[in-house]
C-alpha positions as CSV (number, residue, x, y, z in Angstrom):
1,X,0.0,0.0,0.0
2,X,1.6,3.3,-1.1
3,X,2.0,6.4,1.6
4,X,-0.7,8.3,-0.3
5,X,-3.0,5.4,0.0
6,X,-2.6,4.6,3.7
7,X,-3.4,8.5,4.2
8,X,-6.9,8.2,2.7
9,X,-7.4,5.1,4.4
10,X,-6.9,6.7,7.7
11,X,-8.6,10.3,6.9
12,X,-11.5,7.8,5.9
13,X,-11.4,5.9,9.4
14,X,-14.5,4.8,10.9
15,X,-15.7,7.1,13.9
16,X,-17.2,4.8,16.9
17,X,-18.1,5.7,19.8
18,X,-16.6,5.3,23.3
19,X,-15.9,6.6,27.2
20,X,-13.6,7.7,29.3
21,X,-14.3,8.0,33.1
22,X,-12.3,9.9,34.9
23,X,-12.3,9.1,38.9
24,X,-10.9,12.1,40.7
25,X,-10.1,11.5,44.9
26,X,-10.3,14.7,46.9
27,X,-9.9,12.8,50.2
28,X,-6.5,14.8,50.4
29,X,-5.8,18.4,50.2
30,X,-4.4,18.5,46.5
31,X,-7.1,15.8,44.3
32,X,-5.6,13.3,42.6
33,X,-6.9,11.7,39.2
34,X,-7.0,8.0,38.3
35,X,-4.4,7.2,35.1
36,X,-2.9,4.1,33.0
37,X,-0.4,3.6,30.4
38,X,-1.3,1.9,27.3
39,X,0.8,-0.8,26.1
40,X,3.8,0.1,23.5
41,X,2.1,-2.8,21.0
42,X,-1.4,-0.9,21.2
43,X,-2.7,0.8,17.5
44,X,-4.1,3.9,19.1
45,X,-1.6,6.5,21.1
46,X,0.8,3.4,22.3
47,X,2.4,4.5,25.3
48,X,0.4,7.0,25.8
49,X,-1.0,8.1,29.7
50,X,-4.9,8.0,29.5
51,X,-8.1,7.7,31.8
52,X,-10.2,4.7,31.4
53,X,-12.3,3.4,29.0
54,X,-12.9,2.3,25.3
55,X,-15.6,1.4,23.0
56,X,-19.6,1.7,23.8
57,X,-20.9,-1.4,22.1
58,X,-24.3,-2.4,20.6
59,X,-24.8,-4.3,24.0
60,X,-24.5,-1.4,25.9
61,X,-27.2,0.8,24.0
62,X,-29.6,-2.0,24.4
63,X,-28.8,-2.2,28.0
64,X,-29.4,1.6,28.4
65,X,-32.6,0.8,27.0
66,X,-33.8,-1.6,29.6
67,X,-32.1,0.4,32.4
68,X,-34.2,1.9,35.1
69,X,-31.4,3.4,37.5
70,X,-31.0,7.4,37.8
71,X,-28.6,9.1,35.7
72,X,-26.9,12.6,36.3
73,X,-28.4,14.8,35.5
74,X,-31.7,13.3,35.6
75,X,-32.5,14.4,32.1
76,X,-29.7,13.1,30.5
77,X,-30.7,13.0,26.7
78,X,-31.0,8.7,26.0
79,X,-28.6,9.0,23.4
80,X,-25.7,9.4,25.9
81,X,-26.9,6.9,28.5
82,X,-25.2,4.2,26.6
83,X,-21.5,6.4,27.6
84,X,-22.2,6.6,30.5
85,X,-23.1,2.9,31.0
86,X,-19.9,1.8,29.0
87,X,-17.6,4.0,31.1
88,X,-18.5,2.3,34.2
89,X,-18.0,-0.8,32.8
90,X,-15.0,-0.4,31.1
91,X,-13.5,1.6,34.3
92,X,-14.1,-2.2,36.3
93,X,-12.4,-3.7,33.8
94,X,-9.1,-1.5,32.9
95,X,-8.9,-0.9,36.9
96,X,-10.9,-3.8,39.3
97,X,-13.0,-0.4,40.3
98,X,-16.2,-0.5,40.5
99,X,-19.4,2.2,40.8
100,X,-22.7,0.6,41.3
101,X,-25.5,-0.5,43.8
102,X,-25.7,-3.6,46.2
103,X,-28.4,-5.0,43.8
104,X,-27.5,-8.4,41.3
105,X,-27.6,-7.3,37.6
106,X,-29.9,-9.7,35.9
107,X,-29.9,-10.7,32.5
108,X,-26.2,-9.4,32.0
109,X,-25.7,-9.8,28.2
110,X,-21.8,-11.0,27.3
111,X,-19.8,-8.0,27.7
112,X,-21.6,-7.4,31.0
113,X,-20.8,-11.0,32.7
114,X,-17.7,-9.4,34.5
115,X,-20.0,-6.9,36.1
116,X,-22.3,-8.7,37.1
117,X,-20.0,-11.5,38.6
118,X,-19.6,-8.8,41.2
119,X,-23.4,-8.9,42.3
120,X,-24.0,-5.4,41.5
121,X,-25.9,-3.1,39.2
122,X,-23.5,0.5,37.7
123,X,-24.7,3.7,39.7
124,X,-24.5,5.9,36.7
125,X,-25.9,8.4,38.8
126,X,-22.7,9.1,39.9
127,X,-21.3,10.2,37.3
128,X,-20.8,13.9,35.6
129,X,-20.8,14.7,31.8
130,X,-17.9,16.5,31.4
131,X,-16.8,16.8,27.5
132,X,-17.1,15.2,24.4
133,X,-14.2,15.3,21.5
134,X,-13.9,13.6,18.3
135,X,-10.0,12.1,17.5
136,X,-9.2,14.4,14.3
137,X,-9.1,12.9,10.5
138,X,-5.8,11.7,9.4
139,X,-5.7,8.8,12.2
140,X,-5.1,5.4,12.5
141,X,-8.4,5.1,14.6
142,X,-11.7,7.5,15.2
143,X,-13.7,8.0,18.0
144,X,-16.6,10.0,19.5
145,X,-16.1,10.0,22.6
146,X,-18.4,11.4,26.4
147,X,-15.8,12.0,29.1
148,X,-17.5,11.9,32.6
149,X,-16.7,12.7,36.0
150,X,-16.7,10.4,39.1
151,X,-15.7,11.1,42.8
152,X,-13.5,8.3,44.1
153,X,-16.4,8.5,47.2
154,X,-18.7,6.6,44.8
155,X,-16.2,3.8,44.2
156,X,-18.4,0.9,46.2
157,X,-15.6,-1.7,45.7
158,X,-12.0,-3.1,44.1
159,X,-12.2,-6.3,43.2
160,X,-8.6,-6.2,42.1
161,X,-8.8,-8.4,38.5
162,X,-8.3,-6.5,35.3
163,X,-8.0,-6.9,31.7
164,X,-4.4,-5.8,31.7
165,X,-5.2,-3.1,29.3
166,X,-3.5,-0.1,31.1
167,X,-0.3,-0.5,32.6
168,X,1.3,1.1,35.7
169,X,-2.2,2.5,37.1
170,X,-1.7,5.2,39.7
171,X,-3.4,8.4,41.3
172,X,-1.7,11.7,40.1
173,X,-1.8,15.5,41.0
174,X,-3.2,17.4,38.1
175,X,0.8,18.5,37.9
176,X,2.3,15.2,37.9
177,X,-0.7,14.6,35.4
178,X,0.8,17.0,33.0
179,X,4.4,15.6,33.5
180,X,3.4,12.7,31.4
181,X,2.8,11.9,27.9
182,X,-0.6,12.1,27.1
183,X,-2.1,12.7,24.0
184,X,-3.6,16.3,23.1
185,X,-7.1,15.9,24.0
186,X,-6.1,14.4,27.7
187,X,-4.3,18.0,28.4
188,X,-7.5,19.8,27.4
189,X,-9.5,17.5,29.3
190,X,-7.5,17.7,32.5
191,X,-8.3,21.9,32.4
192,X,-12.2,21.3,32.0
193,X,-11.6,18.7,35.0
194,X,-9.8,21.3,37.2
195,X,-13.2,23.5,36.2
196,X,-15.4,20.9,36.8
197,X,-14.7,20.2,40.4
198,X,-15.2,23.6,41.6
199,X,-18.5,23.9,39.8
200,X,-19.8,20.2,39.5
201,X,-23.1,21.2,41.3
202,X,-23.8,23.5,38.9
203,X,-23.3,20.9,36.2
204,X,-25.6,18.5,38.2
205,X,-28.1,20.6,38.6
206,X,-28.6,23.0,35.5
207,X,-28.4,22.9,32.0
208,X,-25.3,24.5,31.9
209,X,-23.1,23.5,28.5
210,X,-20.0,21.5,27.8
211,X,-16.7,21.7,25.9
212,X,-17.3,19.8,22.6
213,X,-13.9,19.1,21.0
214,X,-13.2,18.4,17.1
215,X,-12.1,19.7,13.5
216,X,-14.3,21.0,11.0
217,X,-12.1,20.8,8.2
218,X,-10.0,23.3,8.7
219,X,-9.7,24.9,12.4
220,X,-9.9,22.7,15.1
221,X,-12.7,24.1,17.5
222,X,-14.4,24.2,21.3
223,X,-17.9,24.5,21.0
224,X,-20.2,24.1,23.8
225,X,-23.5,21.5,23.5
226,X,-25.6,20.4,26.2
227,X,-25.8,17.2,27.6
228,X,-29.9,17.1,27.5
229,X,-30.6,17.2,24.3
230,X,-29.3,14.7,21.4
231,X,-25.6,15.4,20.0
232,X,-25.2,16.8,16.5
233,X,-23.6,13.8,14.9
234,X,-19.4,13.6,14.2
């Protein structure tokens, strides 16, 4: 495949859709943020420093469907439920931590075994919309992604067993944060975190917007959406 080629093939890349959950402790006086290195071998930003997450799958939009738990806010618009749903789970399984409720999920469908093997049901409710950004054409992999927002408070257990996805998890300041290498998007999110914690009632409890990152062919931009309505699509 020629240089040229390979180009296209990536500006062309399919945009899917996936979380990141960012678990913030402010049990001490300076918070501290929950981080992983991805492995040297992975596709997408190898070695990079990143919060948890990855994909939303079809299983968990038609979980989001069936769920009846609270969400924050309570009118988050449907079409992000399924985010918020995949960032908890993928959270359990990059880190063994877990946010949910002391009540057996039943029916868990595949992807959703591992969670449920701990007897509880994701607490959603716990977590704050914080930003959506879209990875910019010309890479090797695309995606839409919802960061949210969770106080290590809401953590309700660690059972320990991972997926060995990230590598060398750890709690860091927001300046020992920035001493690492983490991809573009990370450093903007860690700002609208820094925000976020001294206004996250205000985010709870109005319609106030949030930071929507992307290019539009030919600037790369910050708008600001809400999180009630449905998102303009990537």
């Amino acid at each position: 495949m020629s240089e040229g080629h390979a180009d296209q093939v990536m500006a062309g890349a399919t945009i899917r859709d996936a979380a990141c959950l960012l678990v913030v402790d402010r049990s001490q006086v300076v918070p501290k943020l929950l981080m992983g290195r991805r492995h040297a071998d992975q596709v997408f930003l190898p070695n990079k420093w990143v919060f948890p997450g990855g994909r939303v799958e079809d299983e968990d939009r038609q979980f989001a469907d069936r769920f009846s738990g609270a969400f924050s806010p309570c009118d988050l618009a449907h079409e992000i439920k399924p985010f918020a749903l995949a960032g908890i789970r993928e959270l359990y399984e990059e880190t063994g931590l877990l946010i949910g409720t002391d009540e057996p999920l039943a029916s868990a469908t595949p992807i959703w075994k591992m969670f449920a093997a701990s007897g509880q049901s994701p607490a959603p409710a716990h977590l704050v919309p914080l930003a959506r950004a879209i990875t910019p054409p010309g890479r090797v992999r695309r995606y839409d992604t919802w960061f949210f927002m969770a106080s290590a408070d809401a953590l309700s257990a660690d059972h320990a067993k991972t997926d060995g996805e990230l590598l060398d998890l750890d709690w860091f300041t927001f300046s020992e944060a920035a001493k690492l290498d983490l991809p573009n998007i990370t450093r903007l999110i860690l700002n609208d975190v820094a925000t976020a914690i001294a206004t996250v009632r205000a985010i709870h409890d109005s319609g106030e917007t949030l930071p929507f990152y992307y290019y539009d062919n030919t600037s790369f931009r910050r708008d600001s959406i809400s999180c009630k309505v449905a998102p303009p699509p990537p």
